[in-house]
N, C-alpha and C positions, 0 to 999 in steps of 0.2 A: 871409213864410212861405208856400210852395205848398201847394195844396191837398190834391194825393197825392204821395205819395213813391213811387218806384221803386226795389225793391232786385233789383241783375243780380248773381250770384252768379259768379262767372269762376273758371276753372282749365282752365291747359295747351291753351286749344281757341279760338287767335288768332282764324281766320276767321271760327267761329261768334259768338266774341265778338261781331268789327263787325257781322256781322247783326243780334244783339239789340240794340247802343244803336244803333244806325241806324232800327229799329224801335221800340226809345223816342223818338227823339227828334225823328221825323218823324210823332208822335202830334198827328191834329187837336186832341186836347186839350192846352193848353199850359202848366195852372199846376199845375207839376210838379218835382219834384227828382227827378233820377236819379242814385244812391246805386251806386255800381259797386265792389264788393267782390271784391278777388281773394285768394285764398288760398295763399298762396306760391310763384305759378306760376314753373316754372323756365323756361320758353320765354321769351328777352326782346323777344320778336315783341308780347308780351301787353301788357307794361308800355306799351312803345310804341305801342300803339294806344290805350290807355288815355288816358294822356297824350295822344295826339293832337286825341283826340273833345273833352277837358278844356278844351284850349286855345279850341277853335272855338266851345262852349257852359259860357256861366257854370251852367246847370242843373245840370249834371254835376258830382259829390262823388266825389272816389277814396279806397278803401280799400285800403292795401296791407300785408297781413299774411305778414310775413318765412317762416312755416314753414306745412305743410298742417295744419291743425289740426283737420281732418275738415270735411265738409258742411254738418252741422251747426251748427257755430260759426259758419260761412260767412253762412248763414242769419241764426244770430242776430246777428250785427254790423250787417248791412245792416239790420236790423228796428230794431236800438236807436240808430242815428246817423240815422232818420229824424225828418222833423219835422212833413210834414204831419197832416192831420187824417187821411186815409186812408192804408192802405200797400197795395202789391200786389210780389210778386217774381218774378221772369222770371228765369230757367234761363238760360247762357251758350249753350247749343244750340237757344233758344227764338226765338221771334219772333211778333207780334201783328200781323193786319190794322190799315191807317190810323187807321181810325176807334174801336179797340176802346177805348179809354179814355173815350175822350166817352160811346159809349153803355153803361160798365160804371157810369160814374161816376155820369150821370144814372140809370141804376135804383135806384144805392145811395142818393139822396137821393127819389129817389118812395117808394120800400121801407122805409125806416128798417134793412134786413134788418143781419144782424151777418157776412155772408160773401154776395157776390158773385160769381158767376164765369158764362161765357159759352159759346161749343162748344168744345170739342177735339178735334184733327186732330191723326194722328200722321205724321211726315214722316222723310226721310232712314231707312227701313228698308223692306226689303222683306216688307209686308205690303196682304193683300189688300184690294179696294177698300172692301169692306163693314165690315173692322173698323180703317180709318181713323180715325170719327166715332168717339171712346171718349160709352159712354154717361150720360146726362143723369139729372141728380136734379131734382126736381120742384120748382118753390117752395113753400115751406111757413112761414107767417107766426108757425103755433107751435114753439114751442120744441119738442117732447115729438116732434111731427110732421118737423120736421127730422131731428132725431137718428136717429128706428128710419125715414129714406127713407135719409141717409146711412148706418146699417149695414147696412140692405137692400142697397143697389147696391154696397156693400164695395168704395170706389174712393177715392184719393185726388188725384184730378185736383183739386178744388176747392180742395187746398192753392192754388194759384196761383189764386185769387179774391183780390176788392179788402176789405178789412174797416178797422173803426176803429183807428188805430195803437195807440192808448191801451191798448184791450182784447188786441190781440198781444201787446206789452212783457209783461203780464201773465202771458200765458200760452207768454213765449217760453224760459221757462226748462226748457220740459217738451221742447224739441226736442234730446233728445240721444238716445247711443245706448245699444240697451239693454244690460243688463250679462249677457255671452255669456263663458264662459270662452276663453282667447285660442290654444286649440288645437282649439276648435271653430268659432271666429268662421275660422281661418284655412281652414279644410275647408268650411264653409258661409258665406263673408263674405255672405252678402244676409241673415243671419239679424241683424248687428246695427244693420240700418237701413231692414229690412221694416216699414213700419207705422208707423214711429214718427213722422209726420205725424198720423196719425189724431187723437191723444189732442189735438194743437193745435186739430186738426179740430173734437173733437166740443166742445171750450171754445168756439170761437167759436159753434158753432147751440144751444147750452144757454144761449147769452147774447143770442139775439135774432134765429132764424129762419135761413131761407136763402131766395136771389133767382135762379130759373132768367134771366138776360138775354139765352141763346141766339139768334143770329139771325147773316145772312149776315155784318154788321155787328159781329160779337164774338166773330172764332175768332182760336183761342189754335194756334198752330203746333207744337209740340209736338216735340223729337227722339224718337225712337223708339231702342231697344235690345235687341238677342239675348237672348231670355230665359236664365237660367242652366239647364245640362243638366241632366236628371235622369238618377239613377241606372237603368240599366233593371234590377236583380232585388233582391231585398230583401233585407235580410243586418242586422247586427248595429248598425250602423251608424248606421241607419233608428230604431230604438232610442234611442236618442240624438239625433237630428234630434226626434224626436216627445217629447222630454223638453225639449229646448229650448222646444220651440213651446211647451211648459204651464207656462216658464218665461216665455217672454216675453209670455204672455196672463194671468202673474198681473203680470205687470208693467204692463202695457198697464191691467188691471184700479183699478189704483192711479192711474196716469196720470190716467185718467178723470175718475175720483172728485175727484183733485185738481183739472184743470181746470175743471169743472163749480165746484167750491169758488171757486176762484179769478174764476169770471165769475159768481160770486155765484149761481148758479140749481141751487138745492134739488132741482129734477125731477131737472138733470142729475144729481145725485151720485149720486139715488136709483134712475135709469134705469140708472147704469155698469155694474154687476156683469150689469144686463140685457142687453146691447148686447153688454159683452164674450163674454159664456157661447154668445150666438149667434153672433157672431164666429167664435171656436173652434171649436165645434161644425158651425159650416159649410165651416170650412177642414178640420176632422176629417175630414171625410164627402168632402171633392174627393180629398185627398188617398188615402182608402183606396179611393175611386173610379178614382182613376187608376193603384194597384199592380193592384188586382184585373184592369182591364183589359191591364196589360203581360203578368199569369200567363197570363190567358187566350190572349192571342196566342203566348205561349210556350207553351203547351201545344198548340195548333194545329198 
């Protein structure tokens, strides 16, 4: 049995694909399974590579699920046909430096921490040099301390951190989408899968810390994407987007509380409603920060 498992997540994006398990699999760490889950891709370019890499490396586990069943399932299969002691998941757009499992791995056993992760670098998008490096949350050995760094920085980069498989399984049932009525999800699709890492997020640091193991040595390559547009004037609409969002942050609310349940740590439960209400309350505030600034120039 290897010691981490690799779950590569695939759909529709051949090239990218071979970069990530080329990138797994030329990892100087080498006692690994790599868990390659595709999710009903139609392209048969996909399968075909798939298979290829399989034959050349007994590492390599294929999963091949007949229909798209969303992201998220995606996720969760690759997490539950793992077997190592550790898991970590890589994006089919993704790719990691040579070395980054050797030194993710070695942190996570000096650390004891319950979530791992290294730098991020965002690539293939046109953005500026400065906001490449997405930003770094701090190690933090207590629980309580982890949590309010992680809803301070309100980032979910650290999903793709290394953590104990045992304790994901646990908390992998919380990776789904949130429940959006399906004539708004279609107007607003980023609303039902905004954030919903978070709540897996904040179950692993209520269960045992977090490990900054940033260095030249541990960057995480990162696909980058066009943010979705915003509306420029405010209308009735908006209404309704801001009813979602108090929907999905009582939903998020719940998450929490469960995860934190389910990794066993009492602070976490007790911290949730805390973490979430500033959550919201700061997404409140960007949000009517950024209408007021569009009136403004429109008034201009």
């Amino acid at each position: 049995m290897a010691n981490v498992s690799v779950g590569i997540v695939s759909y529709n994006r051949p090239e990218l694909l071979k970069r990530a398990i080329e990138s797994a699999i030329s990892q100087t760490y080498r006692d690994l399974e790599i868990i390659v889950s595709d999710n009903g891709s139609t392209d048969p370019r996909v399968r075909h590579i798939i298979d290829e890499f399989a034959a050349n490396d007994p590492r390599i586990k294929c999963l091949f699920h007949p229909v798209n069943q969303g992201a998220f399932f995606n996720f969760r299969a690759a997490l539950n046909a793992a077997t190592g002691r550790y898991f970590i998941w890589l994006a089919d757009d993704d790719y990691w430096c040579t070395e980054y499992l050797e030194h993710i791995v070695a942190k996570a056993e000096q650390s004891g921490a319950a979530l791992i992760y290294g730098r991020c670098e965002i690539i293939d998008a046109e953005t500026a040099s400065d906001d490449r490096v997405v930003k770094e949350m701090a190690t933090a050995s207590s629980r309580v301390a982890a949590m309010a760094n992680f809803v301070r920085l309100d980032t979910d980069a650290v999903f793709y951190g290394l953590f104990p498989t045992a304790l994901g399984r646990r908390l992998a049932a919380l990776l789904r989408f949130w429940r959006i009525p399906p004539k708004l999800a279609a107007d607003w699709p980023f609303l039902e899968y905004n954030f919903v890492s978070y709540a897996f997020i904040f179950g692993l640091l209520s269960s045992g810390g977090y490990c900054n193991a940033s260095s030249e040595n541990t960057v995480h390559f990162v696909g980058g994407r066009a943010p979705f547009p915003h509306s420029p004037s405010l209308g009735w609409r908006h209404l309704w987007l801001l009813l979602m969002y108090v929907s999905v942050h009582l939903q998020m609310a719940n998450r929490f509380a469960h995860a934190a349940y389910s990794a066993a740590s009492w602070p976490g439960v007790l911290f949730s409603p805390v973490a979430v209400g500033y959550l919201f309350c700061r997404r409140l505030g960007m949000i009517l920060s950024q209408r007021l600034n569009t009136l403004k120039k429109g008034l201009k």
